[in-house]
OpenMM code with the backbone's topology and positions (N, CA, C; nanometers):
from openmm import Vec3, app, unit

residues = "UNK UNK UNK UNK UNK UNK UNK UNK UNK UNK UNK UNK UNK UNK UNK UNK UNK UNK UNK UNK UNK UNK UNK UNK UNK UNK UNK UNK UNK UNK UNK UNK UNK UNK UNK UNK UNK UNK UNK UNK UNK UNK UNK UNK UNK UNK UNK UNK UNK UNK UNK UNK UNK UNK UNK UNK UNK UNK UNK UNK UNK UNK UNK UNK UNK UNK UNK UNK UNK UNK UNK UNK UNK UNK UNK".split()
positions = [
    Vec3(3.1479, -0.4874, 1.8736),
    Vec3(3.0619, -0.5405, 1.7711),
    Vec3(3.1486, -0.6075, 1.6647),
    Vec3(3.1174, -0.7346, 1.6150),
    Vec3(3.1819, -0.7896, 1.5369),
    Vec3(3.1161, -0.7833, 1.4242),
    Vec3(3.1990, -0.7244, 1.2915),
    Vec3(3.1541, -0.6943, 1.1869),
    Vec3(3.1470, -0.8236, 1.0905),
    Vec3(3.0393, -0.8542, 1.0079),
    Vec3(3.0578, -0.9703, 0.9352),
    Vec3(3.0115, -0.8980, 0.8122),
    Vec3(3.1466, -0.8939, 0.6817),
    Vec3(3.1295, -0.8040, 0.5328),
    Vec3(3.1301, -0.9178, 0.4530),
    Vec3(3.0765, -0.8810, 0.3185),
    Vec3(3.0853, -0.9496, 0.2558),
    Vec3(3.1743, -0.9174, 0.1484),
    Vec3(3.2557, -1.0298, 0.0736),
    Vec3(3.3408, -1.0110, 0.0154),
    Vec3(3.3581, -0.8632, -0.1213),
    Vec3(3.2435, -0.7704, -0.1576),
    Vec3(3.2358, -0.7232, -0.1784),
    Vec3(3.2504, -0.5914, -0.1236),
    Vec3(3.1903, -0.6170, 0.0137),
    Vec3(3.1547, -0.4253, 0.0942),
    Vec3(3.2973, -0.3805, 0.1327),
    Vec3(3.3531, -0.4165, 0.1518),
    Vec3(3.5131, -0.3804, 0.1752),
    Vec3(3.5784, -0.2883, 0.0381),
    Vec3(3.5455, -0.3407, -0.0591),
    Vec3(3.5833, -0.2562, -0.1760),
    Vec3(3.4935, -0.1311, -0.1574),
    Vec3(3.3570, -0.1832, -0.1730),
    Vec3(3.2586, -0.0683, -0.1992),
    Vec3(3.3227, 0.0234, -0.0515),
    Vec3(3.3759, 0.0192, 0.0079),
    Vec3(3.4058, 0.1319, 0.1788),
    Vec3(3.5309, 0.1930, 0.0796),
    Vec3(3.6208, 0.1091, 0.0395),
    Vec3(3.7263, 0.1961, 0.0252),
    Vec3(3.7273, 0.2735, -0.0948),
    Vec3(3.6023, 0.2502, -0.2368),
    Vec3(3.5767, 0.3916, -0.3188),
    Vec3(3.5252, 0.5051, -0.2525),
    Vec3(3.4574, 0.5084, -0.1184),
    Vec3(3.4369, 0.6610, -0.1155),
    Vec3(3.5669, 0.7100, -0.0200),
    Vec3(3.6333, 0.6506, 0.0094),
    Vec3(3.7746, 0.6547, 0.0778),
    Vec3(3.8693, 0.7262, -0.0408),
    Vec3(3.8179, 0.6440, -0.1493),
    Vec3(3.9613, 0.6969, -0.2533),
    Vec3(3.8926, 0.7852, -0.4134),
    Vec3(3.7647, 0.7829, -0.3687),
    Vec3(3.7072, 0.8328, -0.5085),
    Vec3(3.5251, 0.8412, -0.4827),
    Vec3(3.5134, 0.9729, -0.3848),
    Vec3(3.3590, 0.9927, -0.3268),
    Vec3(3.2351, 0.9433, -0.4463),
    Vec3(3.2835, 1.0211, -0.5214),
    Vec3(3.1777, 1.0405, -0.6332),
    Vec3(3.1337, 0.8699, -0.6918),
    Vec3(3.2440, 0.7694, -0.7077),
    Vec3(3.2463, 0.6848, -0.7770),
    Vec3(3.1341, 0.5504, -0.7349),
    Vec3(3.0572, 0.5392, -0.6328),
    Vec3(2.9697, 0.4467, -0.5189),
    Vec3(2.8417, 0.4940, -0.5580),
    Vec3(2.7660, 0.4283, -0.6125),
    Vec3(2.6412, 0.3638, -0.6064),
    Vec3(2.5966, 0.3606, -0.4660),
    Vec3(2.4893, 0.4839, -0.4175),
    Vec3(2.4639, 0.5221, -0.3290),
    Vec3(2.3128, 0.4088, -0.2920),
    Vec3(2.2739, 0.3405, -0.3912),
    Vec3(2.1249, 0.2609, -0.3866),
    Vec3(2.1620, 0.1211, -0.4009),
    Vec3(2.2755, 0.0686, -0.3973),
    Vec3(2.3386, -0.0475, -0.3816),
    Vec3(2.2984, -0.1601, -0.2279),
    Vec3(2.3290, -0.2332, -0.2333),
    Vec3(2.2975, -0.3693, -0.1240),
    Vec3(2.4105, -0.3650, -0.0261),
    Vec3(2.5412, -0.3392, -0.1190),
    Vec3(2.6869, -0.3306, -0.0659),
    Vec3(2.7084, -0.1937, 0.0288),
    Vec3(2.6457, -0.1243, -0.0001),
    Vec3(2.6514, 0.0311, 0.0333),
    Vec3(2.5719, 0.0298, 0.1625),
    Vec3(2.4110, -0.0300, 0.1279),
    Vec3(2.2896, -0.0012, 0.2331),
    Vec3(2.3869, -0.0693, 0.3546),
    Vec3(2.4788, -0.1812, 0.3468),
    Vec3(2.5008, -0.2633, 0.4597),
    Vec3(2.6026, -0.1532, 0.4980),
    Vec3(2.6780, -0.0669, 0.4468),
    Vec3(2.7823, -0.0040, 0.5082),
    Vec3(2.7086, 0.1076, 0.5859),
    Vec3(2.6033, 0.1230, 0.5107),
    Vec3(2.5133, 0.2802, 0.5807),
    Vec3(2.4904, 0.2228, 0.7453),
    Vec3(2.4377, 0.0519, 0.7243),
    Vec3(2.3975, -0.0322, 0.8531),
    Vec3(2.4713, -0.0274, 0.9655),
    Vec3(2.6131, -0.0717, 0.9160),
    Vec3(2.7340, -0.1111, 0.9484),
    Vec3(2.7902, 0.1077, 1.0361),
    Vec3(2.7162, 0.1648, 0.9859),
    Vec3(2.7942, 0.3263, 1.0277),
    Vec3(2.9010, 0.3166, 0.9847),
    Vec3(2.9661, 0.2828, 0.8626),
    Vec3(3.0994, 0.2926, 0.8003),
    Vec3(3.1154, 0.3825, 0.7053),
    Vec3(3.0018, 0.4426, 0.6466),
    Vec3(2.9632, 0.4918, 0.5335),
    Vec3(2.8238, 0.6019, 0.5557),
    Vec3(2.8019, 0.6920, 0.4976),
    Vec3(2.6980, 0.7971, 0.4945),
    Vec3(2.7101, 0.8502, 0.3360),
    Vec3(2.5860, 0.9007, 0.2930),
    Vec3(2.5640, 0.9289, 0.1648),
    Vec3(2.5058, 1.0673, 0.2222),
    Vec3(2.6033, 1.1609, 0.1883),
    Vec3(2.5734, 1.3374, 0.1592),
    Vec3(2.5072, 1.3691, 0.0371),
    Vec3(2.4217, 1.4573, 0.0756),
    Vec3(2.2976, 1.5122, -0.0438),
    Vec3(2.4194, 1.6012, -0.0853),
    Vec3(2.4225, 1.6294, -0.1843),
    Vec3(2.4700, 1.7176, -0.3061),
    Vec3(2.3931, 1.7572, -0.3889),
    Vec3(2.4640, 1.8271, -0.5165),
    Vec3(2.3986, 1.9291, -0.6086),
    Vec3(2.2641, 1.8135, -0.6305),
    Vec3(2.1338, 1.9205, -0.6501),
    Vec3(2.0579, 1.8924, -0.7269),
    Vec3(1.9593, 1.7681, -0.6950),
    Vec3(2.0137, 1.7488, -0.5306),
    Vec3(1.9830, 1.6400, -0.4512),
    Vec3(2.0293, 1.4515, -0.4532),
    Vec3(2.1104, 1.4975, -0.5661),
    Vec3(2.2033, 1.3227, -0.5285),
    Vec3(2.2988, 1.3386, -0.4332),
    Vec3(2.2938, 1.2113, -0.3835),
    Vec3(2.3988, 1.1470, -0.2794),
    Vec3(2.5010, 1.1220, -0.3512),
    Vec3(2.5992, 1.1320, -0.2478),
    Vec3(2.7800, 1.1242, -0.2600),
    Vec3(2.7886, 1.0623, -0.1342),
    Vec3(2.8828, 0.8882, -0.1957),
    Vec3(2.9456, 0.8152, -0.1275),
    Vec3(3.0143, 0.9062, 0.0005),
    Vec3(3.0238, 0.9217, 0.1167),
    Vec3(3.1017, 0.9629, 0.1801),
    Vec3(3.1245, 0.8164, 0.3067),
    Vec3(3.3034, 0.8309, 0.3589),
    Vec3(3.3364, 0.6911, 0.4723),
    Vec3(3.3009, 0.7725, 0.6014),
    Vec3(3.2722, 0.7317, 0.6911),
    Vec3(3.2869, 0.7907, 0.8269),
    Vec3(3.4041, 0.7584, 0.8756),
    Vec3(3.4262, 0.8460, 1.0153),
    Vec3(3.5652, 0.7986, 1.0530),
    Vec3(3.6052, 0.6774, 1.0781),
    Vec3(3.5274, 0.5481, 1.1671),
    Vec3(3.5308, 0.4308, 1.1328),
    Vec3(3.5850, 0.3498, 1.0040),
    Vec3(3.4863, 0.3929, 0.9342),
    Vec3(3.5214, 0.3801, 0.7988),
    Vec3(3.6526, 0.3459, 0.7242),
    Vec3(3.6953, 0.5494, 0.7279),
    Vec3(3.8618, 0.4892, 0.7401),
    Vec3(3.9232, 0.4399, 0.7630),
    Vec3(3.8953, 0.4313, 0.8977),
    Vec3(4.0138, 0.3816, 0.9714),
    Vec3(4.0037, 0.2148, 0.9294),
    Vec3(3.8947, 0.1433, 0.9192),
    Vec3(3.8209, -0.0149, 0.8598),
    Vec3(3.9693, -0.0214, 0.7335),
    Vec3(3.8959, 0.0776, 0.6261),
    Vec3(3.9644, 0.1242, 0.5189),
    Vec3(4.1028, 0.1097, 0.5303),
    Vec3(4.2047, 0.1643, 0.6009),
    Vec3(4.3379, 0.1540, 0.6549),
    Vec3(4.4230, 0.0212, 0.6859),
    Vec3(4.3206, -0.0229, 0.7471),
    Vec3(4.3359, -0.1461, 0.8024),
    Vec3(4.3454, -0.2347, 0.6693),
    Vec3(4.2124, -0.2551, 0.6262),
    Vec3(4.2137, -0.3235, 0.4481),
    Vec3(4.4048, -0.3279, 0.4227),
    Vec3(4.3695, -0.1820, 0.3442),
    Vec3(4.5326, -0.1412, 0.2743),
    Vec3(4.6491, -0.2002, 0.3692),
    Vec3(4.6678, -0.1740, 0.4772),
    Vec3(4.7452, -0.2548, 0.5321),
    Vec3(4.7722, -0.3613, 0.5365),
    Vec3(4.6840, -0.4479, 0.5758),
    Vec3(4.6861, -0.6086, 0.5653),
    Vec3(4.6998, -0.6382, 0.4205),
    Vec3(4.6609, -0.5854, 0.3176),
    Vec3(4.6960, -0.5826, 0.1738),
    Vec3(4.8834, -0.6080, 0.1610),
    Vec3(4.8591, -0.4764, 0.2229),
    Vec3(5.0836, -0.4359, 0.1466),
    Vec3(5.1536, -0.5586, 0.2715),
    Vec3(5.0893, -0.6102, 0.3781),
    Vec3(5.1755, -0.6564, 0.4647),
    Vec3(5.1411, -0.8291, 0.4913),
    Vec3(5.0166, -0.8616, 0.4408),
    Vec3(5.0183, -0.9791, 0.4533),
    Vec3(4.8921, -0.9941, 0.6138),
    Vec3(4.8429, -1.1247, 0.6187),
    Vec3(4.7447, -1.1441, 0.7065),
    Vec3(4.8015, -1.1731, 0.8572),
    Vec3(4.7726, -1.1237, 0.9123),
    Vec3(4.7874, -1.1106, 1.0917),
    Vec3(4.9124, -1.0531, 1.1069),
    Vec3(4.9385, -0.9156, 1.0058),
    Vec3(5.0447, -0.8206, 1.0500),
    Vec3(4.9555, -0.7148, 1.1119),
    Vec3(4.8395, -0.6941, 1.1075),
    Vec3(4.7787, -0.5701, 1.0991),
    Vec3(4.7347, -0.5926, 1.2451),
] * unit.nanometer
topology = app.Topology()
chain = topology.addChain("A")
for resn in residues:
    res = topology.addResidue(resn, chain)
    for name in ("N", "CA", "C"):
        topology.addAtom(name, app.Element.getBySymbol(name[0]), res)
């Protein structure tokens, strides 16, 4: 499956990667990652959702950071 993100959802994947709590669980950027299975929102206290990545996710996530520190078509 070829993923098509938008220049935004890539960030929004890697806050619950680096900071669960911090993602806007009712977002546009988010719903597409929920779409995408990159992303899941866990009920917590009191019944709000918490950003959580799936393993995909990460690994998406990894990839990002990489091609970041190394430059495009090292990854």
């Amino acid at each position: 499956m070829t993923l098509m993100l938008t220049p935004h959802e890539p960030a929004t994947l890697i806050l619950p990667v680096d900071a669960p709590g911090q993602v806007q669980t009712d977002c546009a950027d988010f719903n597409a990652l929920l779409q995408y299975k990159l992303a899941r929102a866990d009920v917590v206290e009191a019944g709000a959702a918490q950003a959580r990545a799936t393993e995909g996710g990460c690994r998406l996530a990894e990839s990002l950071r990489l091609s970041r520190q190394h430059g495009p078509g090292l990854v």
